[in-house]
C-alpha positions as CSV (number, residue, x, y, z in Angstrom):
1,X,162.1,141.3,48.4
2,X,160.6,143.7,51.0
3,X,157.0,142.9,49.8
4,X,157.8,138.9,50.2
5,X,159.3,140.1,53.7
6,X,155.6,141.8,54.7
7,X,153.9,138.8,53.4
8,X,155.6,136.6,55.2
9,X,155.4,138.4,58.2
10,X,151.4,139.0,57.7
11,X,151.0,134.9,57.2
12,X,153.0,134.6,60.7
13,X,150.9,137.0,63.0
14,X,147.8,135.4,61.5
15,X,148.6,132.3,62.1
16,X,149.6,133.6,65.7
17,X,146.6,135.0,66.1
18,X,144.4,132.5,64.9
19,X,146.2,129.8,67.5
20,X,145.4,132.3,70.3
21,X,141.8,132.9,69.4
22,X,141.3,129.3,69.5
23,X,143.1,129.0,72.8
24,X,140.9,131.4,74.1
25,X,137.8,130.2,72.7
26,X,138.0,126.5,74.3
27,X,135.3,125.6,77.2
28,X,137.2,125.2,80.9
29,X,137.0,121.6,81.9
30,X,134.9,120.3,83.4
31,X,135.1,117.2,86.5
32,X,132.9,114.2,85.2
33,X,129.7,113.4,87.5
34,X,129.4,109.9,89.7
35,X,127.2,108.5,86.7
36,X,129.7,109.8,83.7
37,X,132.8,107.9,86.3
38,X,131.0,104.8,86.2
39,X,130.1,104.6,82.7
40,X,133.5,105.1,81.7
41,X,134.2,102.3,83.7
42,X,131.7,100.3,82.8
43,X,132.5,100.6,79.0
44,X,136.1,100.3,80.2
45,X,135.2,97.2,81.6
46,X,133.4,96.4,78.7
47,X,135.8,96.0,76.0
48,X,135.9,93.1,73.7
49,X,132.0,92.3,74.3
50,X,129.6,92.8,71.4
51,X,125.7,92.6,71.1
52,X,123.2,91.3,73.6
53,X,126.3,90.2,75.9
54,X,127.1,94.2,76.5
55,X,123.5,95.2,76.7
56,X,123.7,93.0,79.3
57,X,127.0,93.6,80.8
58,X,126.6,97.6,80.9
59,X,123.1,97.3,82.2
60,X,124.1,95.1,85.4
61,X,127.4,97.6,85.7
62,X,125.6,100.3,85.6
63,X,123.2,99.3,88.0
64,X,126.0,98.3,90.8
65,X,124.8,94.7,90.7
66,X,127.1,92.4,92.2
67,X,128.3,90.4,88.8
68,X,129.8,93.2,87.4
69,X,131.8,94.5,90.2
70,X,135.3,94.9,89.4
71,X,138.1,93.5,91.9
72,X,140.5,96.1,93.4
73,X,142.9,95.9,90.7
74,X,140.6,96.0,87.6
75,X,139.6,99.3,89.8
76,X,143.0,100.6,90.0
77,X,143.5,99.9,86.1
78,X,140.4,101.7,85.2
79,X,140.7,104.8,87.3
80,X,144.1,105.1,86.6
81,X,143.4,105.3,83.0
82,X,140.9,107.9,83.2
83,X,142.9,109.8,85.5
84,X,145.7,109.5,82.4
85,X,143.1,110.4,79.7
86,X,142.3,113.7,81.7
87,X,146.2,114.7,82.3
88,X,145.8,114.9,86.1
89,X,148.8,115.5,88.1
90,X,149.5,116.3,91.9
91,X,147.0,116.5,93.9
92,X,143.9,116.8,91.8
93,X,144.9,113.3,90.8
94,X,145.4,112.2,94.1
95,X,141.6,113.1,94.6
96,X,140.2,111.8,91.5
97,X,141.6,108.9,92.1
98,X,140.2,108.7,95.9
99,X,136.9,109.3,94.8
100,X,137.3,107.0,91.5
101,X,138.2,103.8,93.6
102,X,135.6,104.7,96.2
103,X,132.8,104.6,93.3
């Protein structure tokens, strides 16, 4: 009983410390650059198009042409995502977001 005890105990504090290692062990985050925003955007944006259509699509997005430009709302949908994916909250969001329907 006693040995079954230890063991048990032994398998619990590894897998404690193995979690925490990890934890440690993970890179800091990091804020995504003006061209990294809009090609999240873009393939947002993008969605549903295959082939020679989003070659051309992402090309013409990427490149700020005027075809491609999203209206406010598509804007709103797209930033908001990202901010979503990235678990933003407060503040930091509040910027992100700024900067995100600027771009």
């Amino acid at each position: 009983m006693r040995t079954q005890l230890r063991v048990l105990a032994l398998a619990t504090f590894s897998v404690f410390a193995a979690g925490t290692v990890a934890a440690q062990q993970m890179p800091p985050h990091k804020d995504l650059t003006p061209q990294q925003q809009r090609m999240s955007t873009c393939n947002s944006q993008a969605s549903g198009k295959v082939g020679d259509e989003r070659k051309a699509f992402m090309s013409s997005c990427l490149k700020g042409d005027s075809p491609a430009k999203m209206s406010q709302q598509d804007k709103m949908k797209s930033c908001n995502k990202d901010a979503s994916a990235k678990s933003l909250k407060g503040d930091e969001r509040k910027s992100f977001m700024s900067n995100c329907l600027k771009n």
